[in-house]
N, C-alpha and C positions, 0 to 999 in steps of 0.2 A: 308607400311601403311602411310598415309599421315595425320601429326598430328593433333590435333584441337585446331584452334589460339582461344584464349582466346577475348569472347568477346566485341568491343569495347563499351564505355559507351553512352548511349543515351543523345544528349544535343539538346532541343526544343528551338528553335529563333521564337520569336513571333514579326514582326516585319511588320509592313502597307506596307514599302518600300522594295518593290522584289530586289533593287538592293543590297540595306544596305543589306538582310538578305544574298544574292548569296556570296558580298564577305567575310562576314562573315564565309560562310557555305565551303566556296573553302578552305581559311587558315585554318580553325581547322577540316574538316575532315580526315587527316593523324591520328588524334587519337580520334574523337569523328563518331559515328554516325548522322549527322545532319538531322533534319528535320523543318522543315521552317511552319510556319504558317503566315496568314495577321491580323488574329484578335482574337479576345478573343473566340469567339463560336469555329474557327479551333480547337483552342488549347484546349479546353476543351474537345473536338470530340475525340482528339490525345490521352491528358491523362486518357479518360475514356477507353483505347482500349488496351493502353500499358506500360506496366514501361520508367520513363522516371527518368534519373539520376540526370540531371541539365536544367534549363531552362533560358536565358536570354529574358524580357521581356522589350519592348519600353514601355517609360513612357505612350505616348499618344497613344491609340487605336482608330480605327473607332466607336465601339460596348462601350465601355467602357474603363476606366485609367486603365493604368498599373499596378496600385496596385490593384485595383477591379479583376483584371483579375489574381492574383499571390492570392490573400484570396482565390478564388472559385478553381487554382491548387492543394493549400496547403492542403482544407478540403477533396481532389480526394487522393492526396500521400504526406503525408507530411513528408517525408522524403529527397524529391526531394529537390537539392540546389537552390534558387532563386537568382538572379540576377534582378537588374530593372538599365534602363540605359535610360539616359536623358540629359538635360542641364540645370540644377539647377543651378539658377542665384546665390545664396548665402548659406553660411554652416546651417541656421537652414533649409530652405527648404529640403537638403540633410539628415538631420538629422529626421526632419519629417518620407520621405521617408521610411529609413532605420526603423524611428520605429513603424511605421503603416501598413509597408509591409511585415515587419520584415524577409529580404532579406540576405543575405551574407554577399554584399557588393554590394553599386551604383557605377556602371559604368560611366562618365561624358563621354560626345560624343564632339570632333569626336571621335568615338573606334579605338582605335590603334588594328589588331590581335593580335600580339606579346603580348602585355598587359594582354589582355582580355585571351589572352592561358595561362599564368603564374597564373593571378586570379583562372581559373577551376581548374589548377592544385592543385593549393591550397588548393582549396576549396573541393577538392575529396580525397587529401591523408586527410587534417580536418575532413572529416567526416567517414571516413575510421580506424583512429586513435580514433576519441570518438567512435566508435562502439565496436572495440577492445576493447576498455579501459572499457565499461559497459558490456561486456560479461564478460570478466576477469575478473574482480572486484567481478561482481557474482560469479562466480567460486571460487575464492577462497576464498568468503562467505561460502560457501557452504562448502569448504574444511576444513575453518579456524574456523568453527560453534562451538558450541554445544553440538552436536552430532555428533559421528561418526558411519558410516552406519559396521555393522557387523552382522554375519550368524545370523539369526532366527531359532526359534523354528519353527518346518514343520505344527505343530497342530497350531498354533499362530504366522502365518506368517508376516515379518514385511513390511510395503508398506512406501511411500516416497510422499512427493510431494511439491516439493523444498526444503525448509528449512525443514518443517514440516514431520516429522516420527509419525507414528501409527500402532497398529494392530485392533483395534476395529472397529465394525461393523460401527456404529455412526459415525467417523471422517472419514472411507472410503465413507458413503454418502456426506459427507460435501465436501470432498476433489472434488468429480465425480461432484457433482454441482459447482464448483468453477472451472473445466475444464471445463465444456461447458459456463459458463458465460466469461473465456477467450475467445473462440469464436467468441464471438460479443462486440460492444459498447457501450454497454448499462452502465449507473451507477452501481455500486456495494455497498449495507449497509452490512456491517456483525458486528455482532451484538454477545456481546461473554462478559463476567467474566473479570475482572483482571487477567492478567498474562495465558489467554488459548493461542495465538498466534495470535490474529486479524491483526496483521501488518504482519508476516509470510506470512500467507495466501495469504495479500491482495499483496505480491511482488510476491509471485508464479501465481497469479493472470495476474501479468503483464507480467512476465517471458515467460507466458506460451500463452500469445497474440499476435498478429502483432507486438505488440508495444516495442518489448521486444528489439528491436538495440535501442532503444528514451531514452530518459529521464525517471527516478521513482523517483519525490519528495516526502516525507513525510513532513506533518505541524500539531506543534498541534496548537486546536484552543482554550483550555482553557491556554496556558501557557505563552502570551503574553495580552498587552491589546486590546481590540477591535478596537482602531483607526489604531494601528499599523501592526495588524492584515489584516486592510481593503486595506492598503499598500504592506503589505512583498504578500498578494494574488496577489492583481490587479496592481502592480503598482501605481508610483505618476510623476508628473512631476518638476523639480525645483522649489521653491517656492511656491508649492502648499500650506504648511504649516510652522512651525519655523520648524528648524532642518533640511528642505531638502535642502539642500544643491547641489545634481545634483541627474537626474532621475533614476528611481529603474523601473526595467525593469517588475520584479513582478512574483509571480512561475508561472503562467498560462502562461504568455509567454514563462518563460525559459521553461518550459514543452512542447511545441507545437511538435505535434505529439505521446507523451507519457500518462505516468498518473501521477496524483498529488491523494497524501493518505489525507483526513481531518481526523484526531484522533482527539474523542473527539468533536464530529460533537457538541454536544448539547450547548457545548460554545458559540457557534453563537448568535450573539446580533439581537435584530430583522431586523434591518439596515443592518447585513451582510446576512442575510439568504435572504433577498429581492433581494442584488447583489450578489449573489451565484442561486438563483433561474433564474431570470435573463441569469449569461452565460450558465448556462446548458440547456436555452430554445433555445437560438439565437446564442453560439460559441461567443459573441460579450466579448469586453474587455474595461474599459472606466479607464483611470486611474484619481486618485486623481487630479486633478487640470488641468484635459484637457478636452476639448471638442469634442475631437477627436474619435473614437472607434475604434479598431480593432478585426480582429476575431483570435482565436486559436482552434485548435484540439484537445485538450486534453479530456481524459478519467479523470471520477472522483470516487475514492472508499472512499467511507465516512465510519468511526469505531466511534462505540459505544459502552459504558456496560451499560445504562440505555437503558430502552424502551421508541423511542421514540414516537412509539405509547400513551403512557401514556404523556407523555410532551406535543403532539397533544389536546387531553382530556381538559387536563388542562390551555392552550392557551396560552401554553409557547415555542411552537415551529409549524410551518406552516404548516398546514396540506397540501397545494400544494407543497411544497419542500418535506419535506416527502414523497409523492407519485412518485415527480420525481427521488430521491435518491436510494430507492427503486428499481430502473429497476429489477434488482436482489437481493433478501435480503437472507445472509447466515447467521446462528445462529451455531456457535463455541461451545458445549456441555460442562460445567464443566469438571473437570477430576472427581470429584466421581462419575460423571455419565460414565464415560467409566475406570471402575479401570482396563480390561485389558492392558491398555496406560502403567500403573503406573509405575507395573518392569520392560517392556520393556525400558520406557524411565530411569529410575533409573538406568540400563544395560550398555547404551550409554555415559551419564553424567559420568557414574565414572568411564568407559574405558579411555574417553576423559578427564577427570582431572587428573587422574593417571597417562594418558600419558605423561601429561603436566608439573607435577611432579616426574617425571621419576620414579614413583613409580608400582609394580608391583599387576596387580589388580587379585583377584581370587575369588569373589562373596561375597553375601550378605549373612549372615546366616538365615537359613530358619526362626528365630525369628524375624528379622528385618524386612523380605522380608513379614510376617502377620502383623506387624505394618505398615510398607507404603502404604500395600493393604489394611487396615483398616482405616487409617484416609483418613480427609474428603477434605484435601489441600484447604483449601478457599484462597491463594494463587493462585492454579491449579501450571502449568510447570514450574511457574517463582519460586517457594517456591519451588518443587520440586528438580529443579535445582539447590539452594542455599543450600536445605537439603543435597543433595548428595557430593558438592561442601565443605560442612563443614566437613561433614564423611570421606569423602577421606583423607582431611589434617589430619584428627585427626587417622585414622584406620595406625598403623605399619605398615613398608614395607612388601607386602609377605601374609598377614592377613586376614582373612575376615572381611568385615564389621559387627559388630554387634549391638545387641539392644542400647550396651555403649556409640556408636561412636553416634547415634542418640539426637535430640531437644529431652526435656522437656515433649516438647507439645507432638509428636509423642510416647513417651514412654508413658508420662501420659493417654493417651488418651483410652490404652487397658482398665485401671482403671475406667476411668468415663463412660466407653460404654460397663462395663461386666454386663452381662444377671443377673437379681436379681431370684437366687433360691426360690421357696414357702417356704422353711423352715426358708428363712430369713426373711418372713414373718409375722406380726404379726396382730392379732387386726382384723375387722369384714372387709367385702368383701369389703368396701365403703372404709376403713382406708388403704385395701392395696393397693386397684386401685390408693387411692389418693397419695399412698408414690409411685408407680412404677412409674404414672404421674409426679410427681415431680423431680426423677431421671431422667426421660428421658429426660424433660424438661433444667434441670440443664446440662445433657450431654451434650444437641444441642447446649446448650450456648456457653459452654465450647470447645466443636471441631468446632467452627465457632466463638471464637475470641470474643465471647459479640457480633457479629454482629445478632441483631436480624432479618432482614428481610432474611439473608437466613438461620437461624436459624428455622423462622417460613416458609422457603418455605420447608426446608429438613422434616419438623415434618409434614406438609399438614394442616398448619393452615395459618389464615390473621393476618399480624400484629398487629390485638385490639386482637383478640384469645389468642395471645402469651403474647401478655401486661397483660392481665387480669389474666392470668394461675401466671405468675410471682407476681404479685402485691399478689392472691391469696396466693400462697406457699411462700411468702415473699423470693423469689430469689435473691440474687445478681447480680445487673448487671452492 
C-alpha cells in the first residue's frame, strides 16, 4: 500500500513580475506548494477558493499597495502568515510597513531564496508552536479547573461545555445558544450576576469557534482609567502622550484573527464607545498619536451585570453600540434560579478541593445539602465555590460535610426563611398579614446581603415598593 505523504504547505507569491515570482516559486517548491499571482484581485480570487498557509506579497501592485492587498487577505484567513517585501529606503518606512500591514516580517529585495526559505520556516514552526501552546494552555485549564468532571446522577444528568458544568434545564438553553453563536461572527453581550460565569462562557465561546488556534484577550474596562484604556485597546505611537516612551501595539492588534472579551462593557467613557463603535463597523484601527489606520479581525464578546438596556434609557451608554454589541445577546440565569446547579456543583468543588488537599471526600450530609439548596448565593458559583472551599478545609479527614462546617449566613438563613405557623399568630387579620409582610421582607433582606434591588427583584416588587414597606415596618437596613 503506498503511503500518504503529508501534505505540503500552501505559500501564495503575489508578485506583477512573472519572473521575480518563477524564480522564487522554482527555489522554495521542494517544500511549499507554490502558487503565483500578478495582482491583488488574482490573489483575493485564490484566497477566496482555498486554504493558503503563507503569502509573500510585493510592496507595489498594479490594482493596489501591498499592504491594501495583505488587510483584504487577512480579513479572508487570517490566520495565513504574511510577508510584504519591497525596498524600503529607511527603518521608520520598514517599520511603518510592519505596523500597518502587520506582517511577519518585511523582506528587503533583492530576495535572496535561501533567506526568504529560513524566514517561512520560521515563521510556520512560530505559528505552529503558539497554536500548540493556546490548545494546551486550554487544556489544562480545563484539567487544572474548578471542577472536576465526575459520574452523574442518570435522573439529573450532568452536561459540560468548556469550563462551565451544569444540569439544569436553563444553563442547557444558554449553553445551546452560545454554540451556535460560536458559529458565526457576529458580536457577543452576555449579560449575567456577579460571580454566574460570563467570562467562562465567553472562552467556550471562542474555544468553540474557527477562532479557537488565535488569540483570547480579556480586558476590563472599569479597572484602569479611560485614557489608558483608549491605549492598552487601540494602540498609541511614540510620543503621542507623556509616558510613551515606544509604540504599544494595542489588544485589537495582538488579537488579529481571534477575540478580545470587554468585562464590564458599561465602563466605557463616551469617547471610547464612539471608538469601539467605530471598529466594530469598519475592522479599521487608528492608534493614539497616528494618522495612519489599519484593519484587524477580530471578534468582540462584551460582559455585563447591569442592563445596558436601562443605561440606553438614561443616556448614559449609545444606543448604536448597544445594538451593534448585541449581534447575539446571552443572559447567564442566577443560580437561585437554577438550584438544580447548586449540589451538583457543590459535588465537584469539594472532590476537587479535597483532592487538592489530599483529603478524603465522602459527601455532604443531607442537612447541609437543604441549606445550599435553600439559600439564595447572591454571590451565584463564585460564593458557592469559596463556601465549599471553606467547608472542605474545615470538615475532618474521611467526614462528611455538615451544617458545622458551613458560613453563618447559610445556617442562619433556614432561621430567617421558616414558614411562620397561624398559631404564631396573633391579633386581627390586618396585624398578622402586616407581621408575615414584615418577616418576609426582613428575610429577603437578610438572604441578599442588605442588597435591596435584588431583594426587591426576589419579593416582585420595585425598588420605591421595597423602600416604603421597609421605612414602613422600620426595617433595618
Amino acid at each position: 500500500m503506498t503511503p500518504i505523504l503529508p501534505l505540503s504547505p500552501v505559500l501564495l507569491l503575489v508578485f506583477p513580475d512573472d519572473q521575480e515570482a518563477r524564480n522564487l516559486s522554482l527555489q522554495l517548491s521542494a517544500h511549499y506548494e507554490c502558487v503565483v499571482a500578478n495582482d491583488a484581485a488574482s490573489a483575493l480570487q485564490i484566497i477566496a477558493t482555498r486554504h493558503v498557509d503563507a503569502v509573500i506579497c510585493n510592496e507595489e501592485l498594479p490594482d493596489m499597495t501591498g499592504s491594501e492587498c495583505l488587510f483584504a487577505l487577512r480579513t479572508k484567513q487570517p490566520a495565513t502568515l504574511r510577508f510584504l517585501s519591497g525596498m524600503a529606503a529607511d527603518s521608520r518606512s520598514i517599520h511603518d510597513a510592519l505596523y500597518v500591514a502587520a506582517v511577519y516580517e518585511y523582506l528587503r529585495k533583492p530576495l535572496i531564496p535561501d533567506l526568504v526559505a529560513i524566514s517561512l520556516k520560521r515563521a510556520v514552526e512560530y505559528n505552529e508552536l503558539a497554536s500548540s501552546y493556546r490548545r494546551l494552555s486550554h487544556e489544562l485549564l480545563l484539567k487544572s479547573g474548578n471542577i472536576n468532571i465526575t459520574d452523574s446522577d442518570e435522573s439529573n444528568p450532568q452536561e459540560k461545555f468548556s469550563d462551565l458544568f451544569y444540569c439544569s434545564r436553563a444553563m442547557a438553553d444558554v449553553c445551546n445558544l452560545a454554540k451556535q453563536a460560536a458559529a458565526t461572527d457576529l458580536p457577543v453581550l452576555i449579560y449575567g450576576e456577579t460571580g454566574t460565569g460570563k467570562e467562562l462562557l465567553a472562552r467556550g465561546i471562542h474555544y468553540h469557534s474557527r477562532r479557537q488556534s488565535q488569540a483570547f484577550i480579556a480586558e476590563n474596562c472599569s479597572s484602569i482609567p479611560p485614557e489608558l484604556l483608549h491605549s492598552e485597546l487601540f494602540g498609541h505611537r511614540r510620543g503621542a502622550f507623556t509616558g510613551a516612551i515606544s509604540d504599544r501595539l494595542g489588544l485589537f492588534s495582538a488579537a488579529d484573527g481571534g477575540t478580545v472579551l470587554l468585562d464590564e462593557i458599561e465602563g466605557m467613557t463616551e469617547h471610547l464607545q464612539a471608538s469601539l463603535l467605530r471598529f466594530l463597523q469598519s475592522g479599521e484601527i487608528k492608534p493614539v498619536g497616528s494618522d495612519r489606520a489599519h484593519k484587524a479581525d477580530v471578534r468582540v464578546i462584551a460582559v455585563t451585570n447591569v442592563s445596558l438596556e436601562i443605561l440606553v434609557d438614561q443616556g448614559k451608554f449609545r444606543k448604536d453600540l448597544y445594538y451593534r454589541l448585541k449581534g447575539i445577546e446571552i443572559k447567564i440565569p442566577p443560580l437561585r434560579e437554577r438550584p438544580a446547579d447548586i449540589l451538583m456543583l457543590a459535588e465537584h468543588f469539594a472532590r476537587s478541593f479535597a483532592a487538592s488537599l489530599g483529603k478524603k471526600y465522602v459527601g455532604f450530609e443531607n442537612a447541609a445539602q437543604e441549606m445550599l439548596r435553600d439559600y439564595a448565593f447572591p454571590g451565584n458559583v463564585r460564593e458557592l465555590e469559596n463556601e465549599v472551599r471553606r467547608a472542605i478545609a474545615l470538615t475532618p479527614n474521611g467526614e462528611p460535610i455538615g451544617p458545622q462546617q458551613l458560613s453563618a449566613a447559610i445556617r442562619n438563613n433556614i432561621e430567617h426563611n421558616r414558614v411562620i405557623s397561624t398559631s404564631e399568630l396573633s391579633g386581627s387579620l390586618k396585624e398578622q398579614v402586616e407581621s408575615l409582610e414584615k418577616t418576609l421582607v426582613s428575610s429577603a433582606l437578610s438572604r441578599f446581603h442588605g442588597n435591596q434591588s435584588k431583594a426587591a427583584n426576589y419579593l416582585g416588587l420595585s425598588r420605591v415598593g421595597l423602600a416604603n414597606k421597609i421605612k414602613r415596618y422600620n426595617i433595618p437596613s
